[in-house]
N, C-alpha and C positions, 0 to 999 in steps of 0.2 A: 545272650546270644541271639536271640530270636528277636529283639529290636534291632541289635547289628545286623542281621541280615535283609532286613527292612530297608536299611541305609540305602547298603551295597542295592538295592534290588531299585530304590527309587534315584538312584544318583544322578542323573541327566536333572532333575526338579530339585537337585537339595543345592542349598549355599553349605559349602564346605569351613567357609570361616567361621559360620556360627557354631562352631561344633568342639567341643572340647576336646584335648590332646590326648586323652586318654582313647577315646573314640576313634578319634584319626587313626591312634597306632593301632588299634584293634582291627579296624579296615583296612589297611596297609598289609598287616602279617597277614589278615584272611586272602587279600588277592596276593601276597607272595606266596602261599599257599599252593592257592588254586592255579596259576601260571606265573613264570616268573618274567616270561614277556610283559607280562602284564602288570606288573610291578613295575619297571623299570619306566612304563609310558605314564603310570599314574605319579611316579617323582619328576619326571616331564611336565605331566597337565597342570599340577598345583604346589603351589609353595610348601606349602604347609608339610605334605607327604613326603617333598622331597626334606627338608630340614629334618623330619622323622629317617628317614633315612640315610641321614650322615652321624645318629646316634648311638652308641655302642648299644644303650639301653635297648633298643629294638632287636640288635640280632642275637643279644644275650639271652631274651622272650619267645621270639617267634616260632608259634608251630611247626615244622617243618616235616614232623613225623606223615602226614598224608600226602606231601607233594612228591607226586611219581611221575607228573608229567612234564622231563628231562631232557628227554629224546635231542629233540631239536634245537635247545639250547645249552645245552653239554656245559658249554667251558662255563656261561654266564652263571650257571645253579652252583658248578665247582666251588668259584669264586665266593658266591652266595653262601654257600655251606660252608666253607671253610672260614669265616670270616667268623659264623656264629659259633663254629666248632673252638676256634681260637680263643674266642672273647666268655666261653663257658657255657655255652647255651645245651642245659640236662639235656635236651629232647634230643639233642643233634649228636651230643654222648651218648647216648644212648644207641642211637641209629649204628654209631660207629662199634660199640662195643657188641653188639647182636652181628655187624658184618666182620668182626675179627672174630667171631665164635661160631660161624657156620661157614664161612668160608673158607675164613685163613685155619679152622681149626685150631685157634689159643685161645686156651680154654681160661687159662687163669687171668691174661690181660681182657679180654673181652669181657668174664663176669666182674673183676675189676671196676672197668668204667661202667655196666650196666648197674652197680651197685654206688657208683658214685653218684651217675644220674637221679637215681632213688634217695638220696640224701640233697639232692641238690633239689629237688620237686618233680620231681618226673612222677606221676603215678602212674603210667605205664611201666618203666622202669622197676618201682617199686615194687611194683608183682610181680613182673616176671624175675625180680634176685630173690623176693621174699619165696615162690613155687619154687627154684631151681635149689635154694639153701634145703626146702622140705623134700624136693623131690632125691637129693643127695646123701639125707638122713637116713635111707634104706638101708635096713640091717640084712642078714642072711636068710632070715623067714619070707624078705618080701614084703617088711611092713615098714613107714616110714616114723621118724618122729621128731623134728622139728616144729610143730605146727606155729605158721605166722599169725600175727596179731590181726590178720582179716575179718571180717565180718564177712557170714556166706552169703549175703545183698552183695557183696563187693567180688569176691571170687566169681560171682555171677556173672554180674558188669564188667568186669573184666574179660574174663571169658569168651562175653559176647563183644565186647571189643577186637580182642585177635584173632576172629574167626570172622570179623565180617567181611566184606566183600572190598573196603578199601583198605584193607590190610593184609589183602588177599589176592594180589598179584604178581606174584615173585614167586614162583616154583619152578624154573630150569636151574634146580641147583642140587645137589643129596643132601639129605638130611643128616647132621654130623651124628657118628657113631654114637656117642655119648646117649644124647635122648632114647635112636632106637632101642642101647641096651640098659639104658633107666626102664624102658615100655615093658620090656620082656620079664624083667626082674622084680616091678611093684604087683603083689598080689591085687589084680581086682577084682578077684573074688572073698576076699575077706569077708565081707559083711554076711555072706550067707551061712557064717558059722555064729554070726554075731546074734548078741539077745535082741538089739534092735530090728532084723529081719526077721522076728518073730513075734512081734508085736498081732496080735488077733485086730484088731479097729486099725490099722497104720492110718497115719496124720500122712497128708500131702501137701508136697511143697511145690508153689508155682515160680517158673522164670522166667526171667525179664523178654524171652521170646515168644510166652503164653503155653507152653508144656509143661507137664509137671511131671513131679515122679515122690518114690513114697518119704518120708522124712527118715533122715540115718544117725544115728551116735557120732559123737566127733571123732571118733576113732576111725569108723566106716567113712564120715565126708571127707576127711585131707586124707584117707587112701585110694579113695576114688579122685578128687580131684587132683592129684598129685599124677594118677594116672592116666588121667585126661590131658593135663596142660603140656605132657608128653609129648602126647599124642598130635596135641594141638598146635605148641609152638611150631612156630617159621618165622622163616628170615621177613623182616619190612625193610631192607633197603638194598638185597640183592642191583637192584639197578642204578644204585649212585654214584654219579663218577665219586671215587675213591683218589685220595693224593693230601699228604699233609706239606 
């Protein structure tokens, strides 16, 4: 990724022929991405982009989970999204099954395709069916027990994925009843009955944002995280024109 952006950064100095296909399409989905004016002027300026651009393979791939900026070209993204949405592309299932589940409030078609996208490679997808399967496992005490097959490096990065700043501009919406009353009902104070918060020497764990906190039993971490991704989930496509 950080040679692709190399590309993108020197492209007035590069010859685009020289460059393998696989590259081109990587550049391409990164500026459909980023604007999708700008997309349609780059299948315009070079052969090459646009030939990539009359392929299913591409909108089957393409990121689309970051592009929010829609506004001004409404119908052209519509088109754009539904094309990939049509042709299967996880990330754009995805997008759709997270706005059928805070919006439309359907709860079972929404996790539905959020759980499909996760079998189809979504690893955002992936977390957020594999949290909501654990966060659903709450018994009557308040305790949960499904625990997913994550590694807590990956709950981390994850984490800090839906909480960062470009997945974080879609809030004039409520947040669907469900979560709030998952929030109210997982104990997060479990651990302090636990043996693990009694530990005399506690081992500390650092995260991927540079804080730490103290190391817990798996018991204590997917109840705490379960009550966190609660807390944490939102909507990422609140602003998409919507239309199948």
């Amino acid at each position: 990724m950080e040679k692709l952006l190399l590309v993108i950064g020197d492209m007035e100095n590069l010859n685009l022929d020289s460059l393998p296909h696989t590259m081109l399409d990587q550049i391409l989905s990164k500026v459909a991405t980023n604007n999708i004016r700008d997309f349609g002027s780059a299948r315009v300026a070079f052969p090459g982009f646009n030939a990539i651009g009359r392929e299913d393979y591409f909108y089957r791939s393409t990121n689309l989970i970051f592009l929010n900026n829609w506004i001004e070209e409404v119908n052209d993204v519509r088109i754009f999204r539904l094309r990939c949405y049509h042709l299967g592309n996880p990330k754009v299932i995805y997008l759709r099954g997270m706005y059928e589940l805070f919006i439309f409030h359907l709860v079972d078609e929404g996790r539905e395709k959020i759980h499909l996208a996760g079998e189809r490679g979504c690893l955002l997808a992936k977390y957020v069916d594999g949290m909501m399967n654990l966060a659903f496992s709450i018994d009557d005490r308040g305790l949960v027990h499904n625990y997913p097959g994550f590694t807590r490096e990956h709950v981390d990065r994850m984490s800090h994925m839906i909480t960062s700043w470009k997945l974080s501009g879609h809030w004039d919406y409520d947040k669907t009843e469900m979560f709030l009353s998952l929030l109210e009902r997982i104990d997060a104070n479990f651990s302090y009955a636990c043996w693990c918060y009694k530990i005399e020497e506690p081992v500390f764990v650092v995260f991927i944002d540079g804080s730490r906190t103290e190391w817990r039993c798996d018991h204590c971490f997917w109840q705490y995280a379960a009550w966190s991704f609660c807390d944490e989930i939102h909507l990422t496509a609140r602003d998409w024109p919507i239309g199948d």
